[in-house]
HTML snippet that shows the backbone in 3Dmol.js (N, CA, C, O; Angstrom):
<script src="https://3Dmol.org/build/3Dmol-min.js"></script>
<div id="view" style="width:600px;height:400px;position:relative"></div>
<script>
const pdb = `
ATOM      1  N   UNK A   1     121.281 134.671 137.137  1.00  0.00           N
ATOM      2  CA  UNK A   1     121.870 133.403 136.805  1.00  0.00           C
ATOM      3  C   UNK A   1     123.201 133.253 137.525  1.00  0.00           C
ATOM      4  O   UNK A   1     123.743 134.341 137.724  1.00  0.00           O
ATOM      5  N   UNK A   2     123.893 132.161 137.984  1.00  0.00           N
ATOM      6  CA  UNK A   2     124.647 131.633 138.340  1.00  0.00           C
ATOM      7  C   UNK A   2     126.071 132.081 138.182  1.00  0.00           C
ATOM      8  O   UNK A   2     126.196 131.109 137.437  1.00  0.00           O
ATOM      9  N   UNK A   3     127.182 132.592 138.176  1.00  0.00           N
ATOM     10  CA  UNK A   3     128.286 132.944 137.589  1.00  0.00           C
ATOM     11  C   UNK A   3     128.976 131.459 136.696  1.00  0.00           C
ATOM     12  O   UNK A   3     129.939 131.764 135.993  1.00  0.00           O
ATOM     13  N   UNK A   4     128.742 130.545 136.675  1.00  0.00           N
ATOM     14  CA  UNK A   4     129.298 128.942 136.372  1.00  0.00           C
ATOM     15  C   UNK A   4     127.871 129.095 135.765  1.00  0.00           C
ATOM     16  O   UNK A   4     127.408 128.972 136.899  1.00  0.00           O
ATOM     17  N   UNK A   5     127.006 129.217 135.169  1.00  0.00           N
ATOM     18  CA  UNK A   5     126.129 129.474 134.355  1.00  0.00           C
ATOM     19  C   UNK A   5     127.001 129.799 132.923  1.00  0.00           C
ATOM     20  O   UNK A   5     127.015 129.064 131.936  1.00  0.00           O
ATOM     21  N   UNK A   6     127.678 131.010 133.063  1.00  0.00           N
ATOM     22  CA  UNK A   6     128.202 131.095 131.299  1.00  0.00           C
ATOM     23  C   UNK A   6     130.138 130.590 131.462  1.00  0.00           C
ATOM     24  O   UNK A   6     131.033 130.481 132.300  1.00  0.00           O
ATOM     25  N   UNK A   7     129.808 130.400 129.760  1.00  0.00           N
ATOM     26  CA  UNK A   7     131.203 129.723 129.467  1.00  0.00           C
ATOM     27  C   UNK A   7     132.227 130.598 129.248  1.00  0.00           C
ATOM     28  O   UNK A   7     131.942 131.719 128.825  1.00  0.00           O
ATOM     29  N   UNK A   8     133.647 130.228 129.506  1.00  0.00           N
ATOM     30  CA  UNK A   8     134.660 131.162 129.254  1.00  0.00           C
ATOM     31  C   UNK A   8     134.269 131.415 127.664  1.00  0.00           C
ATOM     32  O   UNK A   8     133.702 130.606 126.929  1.00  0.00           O
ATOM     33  N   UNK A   9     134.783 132.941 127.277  1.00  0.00           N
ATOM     34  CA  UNK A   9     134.861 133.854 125.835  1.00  0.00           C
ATOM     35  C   UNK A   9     133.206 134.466 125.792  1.00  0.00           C
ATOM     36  O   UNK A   9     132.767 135.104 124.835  1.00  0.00           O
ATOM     37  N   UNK A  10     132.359 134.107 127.109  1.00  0.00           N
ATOM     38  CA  UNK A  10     130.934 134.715 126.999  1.00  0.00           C
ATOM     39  C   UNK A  10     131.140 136.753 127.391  1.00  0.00           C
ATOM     40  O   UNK A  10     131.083 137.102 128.570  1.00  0.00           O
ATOM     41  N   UNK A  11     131.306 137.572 126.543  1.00  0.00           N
ATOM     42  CA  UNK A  11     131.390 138.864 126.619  1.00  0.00           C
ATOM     43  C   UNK A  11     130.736 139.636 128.463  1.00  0.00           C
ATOM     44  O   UNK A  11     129.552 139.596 128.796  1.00  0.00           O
ATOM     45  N   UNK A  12     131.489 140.043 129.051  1.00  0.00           N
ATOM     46  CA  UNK A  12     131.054 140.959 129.705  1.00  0.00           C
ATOM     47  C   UNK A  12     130.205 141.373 130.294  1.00  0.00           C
ATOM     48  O   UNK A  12     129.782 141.213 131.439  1.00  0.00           O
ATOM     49  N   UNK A  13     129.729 142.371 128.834  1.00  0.00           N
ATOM     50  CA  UNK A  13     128.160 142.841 129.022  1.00  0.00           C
ATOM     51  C   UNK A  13     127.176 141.631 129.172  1.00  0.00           C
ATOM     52  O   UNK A  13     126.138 141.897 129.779  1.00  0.00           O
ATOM     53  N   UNK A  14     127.285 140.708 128.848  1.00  0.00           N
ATOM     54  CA  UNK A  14     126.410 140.028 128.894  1.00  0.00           C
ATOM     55  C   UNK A  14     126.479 139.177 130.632  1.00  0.00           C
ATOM     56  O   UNK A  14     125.607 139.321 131.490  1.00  0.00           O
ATOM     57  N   UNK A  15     127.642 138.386 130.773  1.00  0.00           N
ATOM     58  CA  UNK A  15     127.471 138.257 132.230  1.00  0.00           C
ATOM     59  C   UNK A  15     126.877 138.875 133.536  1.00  0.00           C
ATOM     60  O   UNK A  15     126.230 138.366 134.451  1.00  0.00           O
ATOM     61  N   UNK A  16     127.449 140.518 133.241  1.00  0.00           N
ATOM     62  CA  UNK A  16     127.246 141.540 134.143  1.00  0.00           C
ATOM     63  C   UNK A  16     126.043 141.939 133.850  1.00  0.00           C
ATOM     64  O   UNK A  16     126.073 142.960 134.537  1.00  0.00           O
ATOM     65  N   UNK A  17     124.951 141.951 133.354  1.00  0.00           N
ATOM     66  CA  UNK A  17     123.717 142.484 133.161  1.00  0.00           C
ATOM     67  C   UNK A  17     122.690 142.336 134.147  1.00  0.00           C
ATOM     68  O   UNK A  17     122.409 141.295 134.742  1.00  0.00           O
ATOM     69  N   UNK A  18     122.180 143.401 134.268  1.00  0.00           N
ATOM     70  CA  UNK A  18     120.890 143.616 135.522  1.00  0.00           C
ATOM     71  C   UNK A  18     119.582 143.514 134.486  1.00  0.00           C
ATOM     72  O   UNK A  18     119.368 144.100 133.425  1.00  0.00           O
ATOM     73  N   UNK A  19     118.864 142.617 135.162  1.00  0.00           N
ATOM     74  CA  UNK A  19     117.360 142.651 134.600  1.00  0.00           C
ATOM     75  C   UNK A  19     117.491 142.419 133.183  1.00  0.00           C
ATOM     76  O   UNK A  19     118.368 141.680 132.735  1.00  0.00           O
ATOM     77  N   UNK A  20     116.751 142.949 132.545  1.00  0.00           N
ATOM     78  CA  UNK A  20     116.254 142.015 130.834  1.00  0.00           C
ATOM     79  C   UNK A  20     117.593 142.095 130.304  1.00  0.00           C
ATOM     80  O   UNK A  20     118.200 143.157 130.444  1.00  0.00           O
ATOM     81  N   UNK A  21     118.071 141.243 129.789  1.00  0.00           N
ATOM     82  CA  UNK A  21     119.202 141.842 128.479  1.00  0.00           C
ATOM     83  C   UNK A  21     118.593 141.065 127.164  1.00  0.00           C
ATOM     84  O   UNK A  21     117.993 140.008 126.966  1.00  0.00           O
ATOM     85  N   UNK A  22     119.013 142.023 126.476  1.00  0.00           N
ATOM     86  CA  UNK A  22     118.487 141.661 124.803  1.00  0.00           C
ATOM     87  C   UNK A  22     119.790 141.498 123.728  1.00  0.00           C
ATOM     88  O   UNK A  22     120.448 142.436 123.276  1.00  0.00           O
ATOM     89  N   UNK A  23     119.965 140.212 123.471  1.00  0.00           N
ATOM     90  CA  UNK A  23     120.949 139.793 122.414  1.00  0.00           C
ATOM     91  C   UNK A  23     120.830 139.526 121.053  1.00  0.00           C
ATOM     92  O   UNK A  23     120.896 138.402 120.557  1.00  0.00           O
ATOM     93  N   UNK A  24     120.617 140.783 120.334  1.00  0.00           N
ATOM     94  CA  UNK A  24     120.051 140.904 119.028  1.00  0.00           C
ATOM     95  C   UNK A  24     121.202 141.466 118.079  1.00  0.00           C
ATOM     96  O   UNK A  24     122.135 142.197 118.411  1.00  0.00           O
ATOM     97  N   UNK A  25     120.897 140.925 116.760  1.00  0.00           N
ATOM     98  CA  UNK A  25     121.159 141.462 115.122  1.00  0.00           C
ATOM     99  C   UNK A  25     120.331 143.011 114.678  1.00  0.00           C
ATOM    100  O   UNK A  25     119.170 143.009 114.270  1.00  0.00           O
ATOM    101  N   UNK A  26     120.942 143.955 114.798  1.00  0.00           N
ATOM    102  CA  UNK A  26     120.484 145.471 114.389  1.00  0.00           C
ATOM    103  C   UNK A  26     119.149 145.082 112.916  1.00  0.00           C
ATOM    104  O   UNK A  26     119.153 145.470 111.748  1.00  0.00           O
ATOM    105  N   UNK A  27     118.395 144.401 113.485  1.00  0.00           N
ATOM    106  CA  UNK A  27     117.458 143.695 112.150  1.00  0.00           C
ATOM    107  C   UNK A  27     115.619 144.261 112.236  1.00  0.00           C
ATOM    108  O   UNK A  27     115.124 144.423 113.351  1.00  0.00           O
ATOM    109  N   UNK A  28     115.019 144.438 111.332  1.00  0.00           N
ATOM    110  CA  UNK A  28     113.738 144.651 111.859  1.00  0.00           C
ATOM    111  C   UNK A  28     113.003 143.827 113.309  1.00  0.00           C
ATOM    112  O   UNK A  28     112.184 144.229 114.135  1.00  0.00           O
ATOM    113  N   UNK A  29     113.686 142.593 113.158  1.00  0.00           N
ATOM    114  CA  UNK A  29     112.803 141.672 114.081  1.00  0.00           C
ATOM    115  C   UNK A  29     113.675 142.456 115.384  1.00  0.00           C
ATOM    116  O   UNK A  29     112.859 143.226 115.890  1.00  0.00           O
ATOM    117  N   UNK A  30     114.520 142.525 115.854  1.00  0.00           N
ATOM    118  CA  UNK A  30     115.466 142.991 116.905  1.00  0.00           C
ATOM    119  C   UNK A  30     115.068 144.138 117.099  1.00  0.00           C
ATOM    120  O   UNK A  30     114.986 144.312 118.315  1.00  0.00           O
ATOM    121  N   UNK A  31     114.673 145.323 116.349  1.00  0.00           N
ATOM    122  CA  UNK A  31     114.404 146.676 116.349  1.00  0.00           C
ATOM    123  C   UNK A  31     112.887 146.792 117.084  1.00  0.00           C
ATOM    124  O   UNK A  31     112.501 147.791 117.691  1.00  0.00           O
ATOM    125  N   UNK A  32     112.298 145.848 116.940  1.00  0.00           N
ATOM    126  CA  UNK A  32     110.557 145.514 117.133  1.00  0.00           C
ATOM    127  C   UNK A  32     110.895 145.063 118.671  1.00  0.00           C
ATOM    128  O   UNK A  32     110.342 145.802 119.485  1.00  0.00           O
ATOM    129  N   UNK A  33     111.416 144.367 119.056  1.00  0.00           N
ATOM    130  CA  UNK A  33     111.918 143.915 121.042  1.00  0.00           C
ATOM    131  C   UNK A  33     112.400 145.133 121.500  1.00  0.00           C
ATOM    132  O   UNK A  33     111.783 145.728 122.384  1.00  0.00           O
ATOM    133  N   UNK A  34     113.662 145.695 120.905  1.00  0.00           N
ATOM    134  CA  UNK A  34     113.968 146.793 121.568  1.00  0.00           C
ATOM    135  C   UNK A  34     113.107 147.838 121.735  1.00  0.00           C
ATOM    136  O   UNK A  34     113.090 148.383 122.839  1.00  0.00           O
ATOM    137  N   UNK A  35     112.274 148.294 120.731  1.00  0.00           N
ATOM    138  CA  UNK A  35     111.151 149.087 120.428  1.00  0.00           C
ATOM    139  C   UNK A  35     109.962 148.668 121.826  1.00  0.00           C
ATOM    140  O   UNK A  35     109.633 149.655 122.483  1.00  0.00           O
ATOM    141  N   UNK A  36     109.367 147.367 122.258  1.00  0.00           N
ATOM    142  CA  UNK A  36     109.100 146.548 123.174  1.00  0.00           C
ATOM    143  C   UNK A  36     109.297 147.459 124.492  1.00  0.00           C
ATOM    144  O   UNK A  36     108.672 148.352 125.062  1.00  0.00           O
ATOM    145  N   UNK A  37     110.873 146.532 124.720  1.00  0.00           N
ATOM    146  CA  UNK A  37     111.474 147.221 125.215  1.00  0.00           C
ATOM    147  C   UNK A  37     111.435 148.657 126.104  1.00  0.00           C
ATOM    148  O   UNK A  37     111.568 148.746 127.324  1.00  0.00           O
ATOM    149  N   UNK A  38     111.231 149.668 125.217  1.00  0.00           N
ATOM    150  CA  UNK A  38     111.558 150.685 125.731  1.00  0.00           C
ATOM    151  C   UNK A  38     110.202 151.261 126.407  1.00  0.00           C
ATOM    152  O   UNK A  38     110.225 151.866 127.479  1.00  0.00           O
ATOM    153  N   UNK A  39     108.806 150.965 125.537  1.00  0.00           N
ATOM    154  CA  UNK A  39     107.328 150.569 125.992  1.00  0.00           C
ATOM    155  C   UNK A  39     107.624 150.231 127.607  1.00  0.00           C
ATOM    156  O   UNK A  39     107.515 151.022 128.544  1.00  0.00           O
ATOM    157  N   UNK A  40     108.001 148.924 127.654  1.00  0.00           N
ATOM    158  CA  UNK A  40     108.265 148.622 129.317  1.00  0.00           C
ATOM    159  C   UNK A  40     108.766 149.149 130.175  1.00  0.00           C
ATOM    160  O   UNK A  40     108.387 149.177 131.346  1.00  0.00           O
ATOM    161  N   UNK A  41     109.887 149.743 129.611  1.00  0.00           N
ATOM    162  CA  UNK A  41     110.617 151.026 130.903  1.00  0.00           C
ATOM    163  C   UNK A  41     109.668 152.401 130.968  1.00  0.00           C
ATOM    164  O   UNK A  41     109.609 153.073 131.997  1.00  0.00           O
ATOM    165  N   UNK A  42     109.087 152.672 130.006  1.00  0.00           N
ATOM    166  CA  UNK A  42     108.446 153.759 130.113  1.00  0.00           C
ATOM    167  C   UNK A  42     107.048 153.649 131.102  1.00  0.00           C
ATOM    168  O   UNK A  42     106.637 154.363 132.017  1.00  0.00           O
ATOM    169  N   UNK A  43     106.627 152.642 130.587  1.00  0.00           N
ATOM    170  CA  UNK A  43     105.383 151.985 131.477  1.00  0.00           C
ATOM    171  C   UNK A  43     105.281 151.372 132.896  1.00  0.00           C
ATOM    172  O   UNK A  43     104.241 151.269 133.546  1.00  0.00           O
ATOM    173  N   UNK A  44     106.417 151.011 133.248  1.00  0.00           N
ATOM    174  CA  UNK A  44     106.749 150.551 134.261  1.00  0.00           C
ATOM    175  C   UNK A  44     108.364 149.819 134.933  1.00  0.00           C
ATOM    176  O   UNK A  44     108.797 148.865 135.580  1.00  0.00           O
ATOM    177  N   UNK A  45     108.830 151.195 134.151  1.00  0.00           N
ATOM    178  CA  UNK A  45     110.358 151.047 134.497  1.00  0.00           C
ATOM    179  C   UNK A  45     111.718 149.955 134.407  1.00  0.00           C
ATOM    180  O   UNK A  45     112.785 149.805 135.002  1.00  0.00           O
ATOM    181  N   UNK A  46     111.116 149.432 133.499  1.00  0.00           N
ATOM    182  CA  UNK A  46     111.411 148.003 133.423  1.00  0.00           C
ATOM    183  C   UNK A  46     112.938 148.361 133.155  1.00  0.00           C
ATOM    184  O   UNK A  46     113.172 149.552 132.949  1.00  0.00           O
ATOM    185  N   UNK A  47     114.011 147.462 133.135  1.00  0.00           N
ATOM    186  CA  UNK A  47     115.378 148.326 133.239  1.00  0.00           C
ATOM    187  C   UNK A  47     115.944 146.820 132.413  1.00  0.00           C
ATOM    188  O   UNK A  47     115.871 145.678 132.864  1.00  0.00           O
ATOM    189  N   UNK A  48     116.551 147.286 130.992  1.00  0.00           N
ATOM    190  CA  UNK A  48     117.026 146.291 130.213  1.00  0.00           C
ATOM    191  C   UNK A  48     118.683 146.988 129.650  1.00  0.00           C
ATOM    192  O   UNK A  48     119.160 148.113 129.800  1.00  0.00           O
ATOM    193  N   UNK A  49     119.198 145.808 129.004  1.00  0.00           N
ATOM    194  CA  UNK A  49     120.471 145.773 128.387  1.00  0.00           C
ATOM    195  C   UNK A  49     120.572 145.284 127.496  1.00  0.00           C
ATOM    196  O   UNK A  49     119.997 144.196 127.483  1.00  0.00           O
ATOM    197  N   UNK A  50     121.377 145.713 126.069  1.00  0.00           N
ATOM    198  CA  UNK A  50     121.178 145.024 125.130  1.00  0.00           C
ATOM    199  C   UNK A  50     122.675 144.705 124.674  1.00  0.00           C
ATOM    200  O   UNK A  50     123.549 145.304 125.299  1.00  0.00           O
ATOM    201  N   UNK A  51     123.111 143.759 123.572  1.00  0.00           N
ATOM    202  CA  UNK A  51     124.591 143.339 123.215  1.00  0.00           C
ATOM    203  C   UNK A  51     124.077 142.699 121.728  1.00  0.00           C
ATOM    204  O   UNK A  51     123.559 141.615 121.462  1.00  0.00           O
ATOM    205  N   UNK A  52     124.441 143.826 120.902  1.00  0.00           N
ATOM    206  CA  UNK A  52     124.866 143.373 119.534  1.00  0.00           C
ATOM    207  C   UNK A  52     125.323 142.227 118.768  1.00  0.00           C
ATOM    208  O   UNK A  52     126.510 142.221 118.443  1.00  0.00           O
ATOM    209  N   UNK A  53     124.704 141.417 118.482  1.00  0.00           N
ATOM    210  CA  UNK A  53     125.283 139.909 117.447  1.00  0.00           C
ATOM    211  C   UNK A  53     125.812 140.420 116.066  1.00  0.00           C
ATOM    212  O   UNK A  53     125.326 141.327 115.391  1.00  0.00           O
ATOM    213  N   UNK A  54     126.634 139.844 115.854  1.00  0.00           N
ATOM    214  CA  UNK A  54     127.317 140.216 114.475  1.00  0.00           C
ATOM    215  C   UNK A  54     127.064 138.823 113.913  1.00  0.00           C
ATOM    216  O   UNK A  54     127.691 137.844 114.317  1.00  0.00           O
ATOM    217  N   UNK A  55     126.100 138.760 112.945  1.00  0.00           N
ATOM    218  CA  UNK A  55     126.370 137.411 112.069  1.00  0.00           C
ATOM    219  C   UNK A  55     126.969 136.945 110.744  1.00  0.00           C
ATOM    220  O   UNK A  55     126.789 135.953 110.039  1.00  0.00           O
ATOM    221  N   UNK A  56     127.950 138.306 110.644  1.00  0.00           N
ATOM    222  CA  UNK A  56     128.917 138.091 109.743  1.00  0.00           C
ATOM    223  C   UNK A  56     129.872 137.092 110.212  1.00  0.00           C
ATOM    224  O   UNK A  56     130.344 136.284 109.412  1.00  0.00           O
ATOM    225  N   UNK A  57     130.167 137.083 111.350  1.00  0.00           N
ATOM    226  CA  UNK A  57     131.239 136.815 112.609  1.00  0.00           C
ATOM    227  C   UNK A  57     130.643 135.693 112.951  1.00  0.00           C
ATOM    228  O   UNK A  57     131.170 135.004 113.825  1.00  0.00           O
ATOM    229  N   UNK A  58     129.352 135.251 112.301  1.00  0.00           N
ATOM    230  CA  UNK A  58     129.129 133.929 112.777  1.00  0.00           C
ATOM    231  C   UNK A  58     129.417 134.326 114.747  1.00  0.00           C
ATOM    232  O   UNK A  58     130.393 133.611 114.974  1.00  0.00           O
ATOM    233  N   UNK A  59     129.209 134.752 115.553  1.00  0.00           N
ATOM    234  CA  UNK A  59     128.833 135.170 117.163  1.00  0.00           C
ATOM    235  C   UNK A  59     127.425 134.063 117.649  1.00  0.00           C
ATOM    236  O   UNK A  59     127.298 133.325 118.625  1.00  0.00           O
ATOM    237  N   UNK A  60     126.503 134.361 116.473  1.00  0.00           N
ATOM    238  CA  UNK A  60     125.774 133.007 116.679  1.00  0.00           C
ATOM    239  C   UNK A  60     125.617 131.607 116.906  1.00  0.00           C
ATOM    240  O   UNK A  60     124.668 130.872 117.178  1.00  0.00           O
ATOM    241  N   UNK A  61     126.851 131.464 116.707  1.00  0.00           N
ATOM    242  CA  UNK A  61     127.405 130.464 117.284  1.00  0.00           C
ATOM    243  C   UNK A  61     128.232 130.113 117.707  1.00  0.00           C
ATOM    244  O   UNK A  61     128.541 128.934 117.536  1.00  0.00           O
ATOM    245  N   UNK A  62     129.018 130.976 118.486  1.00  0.00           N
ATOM    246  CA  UNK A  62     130.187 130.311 119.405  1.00  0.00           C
ATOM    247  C   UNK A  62     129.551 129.793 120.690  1.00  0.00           C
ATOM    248  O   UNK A  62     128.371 130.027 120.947  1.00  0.00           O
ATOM    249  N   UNK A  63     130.355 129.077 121.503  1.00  0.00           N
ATOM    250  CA  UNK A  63     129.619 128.338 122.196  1.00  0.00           C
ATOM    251  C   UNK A  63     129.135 128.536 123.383  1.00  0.00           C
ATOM    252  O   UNK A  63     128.560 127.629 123.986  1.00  0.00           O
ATOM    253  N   UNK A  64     129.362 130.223 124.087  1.00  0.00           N
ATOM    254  CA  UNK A  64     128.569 130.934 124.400  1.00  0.00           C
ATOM    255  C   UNK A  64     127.383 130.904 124.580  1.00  0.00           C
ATOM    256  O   UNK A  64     126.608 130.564 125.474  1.00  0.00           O
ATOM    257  N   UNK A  65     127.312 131.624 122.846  1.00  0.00           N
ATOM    258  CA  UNK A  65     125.602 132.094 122.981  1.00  0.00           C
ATOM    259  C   UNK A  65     124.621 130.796 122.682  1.00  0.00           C
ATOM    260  O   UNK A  65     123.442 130.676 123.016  1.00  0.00           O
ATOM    261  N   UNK A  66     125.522 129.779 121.894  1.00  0.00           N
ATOM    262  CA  UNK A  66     124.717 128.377 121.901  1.00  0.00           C
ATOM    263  C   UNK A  66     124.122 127.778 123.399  1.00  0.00           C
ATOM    264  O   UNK A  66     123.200 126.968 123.490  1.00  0.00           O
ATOM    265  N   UNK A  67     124.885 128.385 124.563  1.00  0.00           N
ATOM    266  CA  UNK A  67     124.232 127.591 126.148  1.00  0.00           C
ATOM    267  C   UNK A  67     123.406 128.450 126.265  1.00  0.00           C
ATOM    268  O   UNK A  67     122.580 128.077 127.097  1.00  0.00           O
ATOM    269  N   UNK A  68     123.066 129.875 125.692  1.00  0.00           N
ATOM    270  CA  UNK A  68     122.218 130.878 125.810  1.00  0.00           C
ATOM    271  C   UNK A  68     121.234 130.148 125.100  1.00  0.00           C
ATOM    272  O   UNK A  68     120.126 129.996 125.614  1.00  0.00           O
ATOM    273  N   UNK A  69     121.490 129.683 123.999  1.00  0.00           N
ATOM    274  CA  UNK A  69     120.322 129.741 122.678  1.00  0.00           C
ATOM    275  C   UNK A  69     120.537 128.547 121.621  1.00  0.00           C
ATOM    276  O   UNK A  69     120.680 128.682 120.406  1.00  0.00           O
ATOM    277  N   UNK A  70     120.528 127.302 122.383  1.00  0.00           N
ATOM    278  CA  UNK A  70     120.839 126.125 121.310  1.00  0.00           C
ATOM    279  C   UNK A  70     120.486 126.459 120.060  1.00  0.00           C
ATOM    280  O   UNK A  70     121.451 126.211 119.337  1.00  0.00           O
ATOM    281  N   UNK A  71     119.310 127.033 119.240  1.00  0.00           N
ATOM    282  CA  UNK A  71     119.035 126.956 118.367  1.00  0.00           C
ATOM    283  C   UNK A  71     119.882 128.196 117.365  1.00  0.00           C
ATOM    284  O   UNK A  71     119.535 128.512 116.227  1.00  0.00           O
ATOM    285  N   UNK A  72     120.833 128.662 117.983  1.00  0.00           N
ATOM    286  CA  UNK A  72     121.760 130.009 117.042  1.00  0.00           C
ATOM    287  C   UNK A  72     120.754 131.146 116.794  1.00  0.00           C
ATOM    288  O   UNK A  72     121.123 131.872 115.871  1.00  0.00           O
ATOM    289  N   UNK A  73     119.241 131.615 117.525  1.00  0.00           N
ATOM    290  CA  UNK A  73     118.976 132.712 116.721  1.00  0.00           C
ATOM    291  C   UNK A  73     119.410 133.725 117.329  1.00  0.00           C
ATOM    292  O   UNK A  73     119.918 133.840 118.444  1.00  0.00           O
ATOM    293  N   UNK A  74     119.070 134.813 116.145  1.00  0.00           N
ATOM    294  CA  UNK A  74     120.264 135.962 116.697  1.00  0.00           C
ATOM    295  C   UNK A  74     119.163 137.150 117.690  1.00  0.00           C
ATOM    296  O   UNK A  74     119.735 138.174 118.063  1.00  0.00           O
ATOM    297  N   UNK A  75     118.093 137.035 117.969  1.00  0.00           N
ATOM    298  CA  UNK A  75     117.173 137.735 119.049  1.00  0.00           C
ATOM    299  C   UNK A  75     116.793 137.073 119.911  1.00  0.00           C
ATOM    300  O   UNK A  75     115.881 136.292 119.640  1.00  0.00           O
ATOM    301  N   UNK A  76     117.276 137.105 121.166  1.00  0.00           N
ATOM    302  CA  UNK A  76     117.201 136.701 122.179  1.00  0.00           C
ATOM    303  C   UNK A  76     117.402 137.406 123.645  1.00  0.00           C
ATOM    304  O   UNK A  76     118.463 137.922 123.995  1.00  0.00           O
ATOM    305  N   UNK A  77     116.190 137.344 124.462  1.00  0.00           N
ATOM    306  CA  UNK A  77     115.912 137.774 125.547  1.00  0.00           C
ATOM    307  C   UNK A  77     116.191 136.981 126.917  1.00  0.00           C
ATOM    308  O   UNK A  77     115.320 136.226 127.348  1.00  0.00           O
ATOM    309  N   UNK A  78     117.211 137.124 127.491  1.00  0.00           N
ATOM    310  CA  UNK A  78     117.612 136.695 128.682  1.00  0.00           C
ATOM    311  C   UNK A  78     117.693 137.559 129.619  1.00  0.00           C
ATOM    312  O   UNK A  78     118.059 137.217 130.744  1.00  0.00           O
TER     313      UNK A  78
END
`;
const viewer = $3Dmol.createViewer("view");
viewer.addModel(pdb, "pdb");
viewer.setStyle({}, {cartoon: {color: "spectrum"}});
viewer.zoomTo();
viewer.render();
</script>
């Protein structure tokens, strides 16, 4: 993606990421992608990154991850 793709306060890890990144809540549904995940690198090397949502912190919606993910959910594969 584009560098003018994400908005200023968009974290780091997430700009800088090579190949899959996974933006998940430490949650069963999140644990089940990463789990995915690791299937694919093993199988065919697939090379991912992942970055922690805190939805205590409400992170789900700053306006960030909203150009990521209009709809605020907190598992998401970009």
């Amino acid at each position: 993606m584009s560098s003018n793709f994400y908005l200023e306060g968009t974290p780091d890890d997430v700009k800088n990421a090579k190949g899959l990144h996974l933006l998940t809540m430490n949650t069963p549904n999140g644990q089940a992608v990463q789990i995915f995940l690791e299937e694919l690198k093993d199988a065919y090397g697939v090379e991912w990154t992942t970055t922690l949502i805190n939805i205590m912190t409400n992170d789900q919606k700053n306006d960030w991850f909203l150009k990521l993910d209009p709809n605020g959910i907190t598992t998401l594969l970009a």
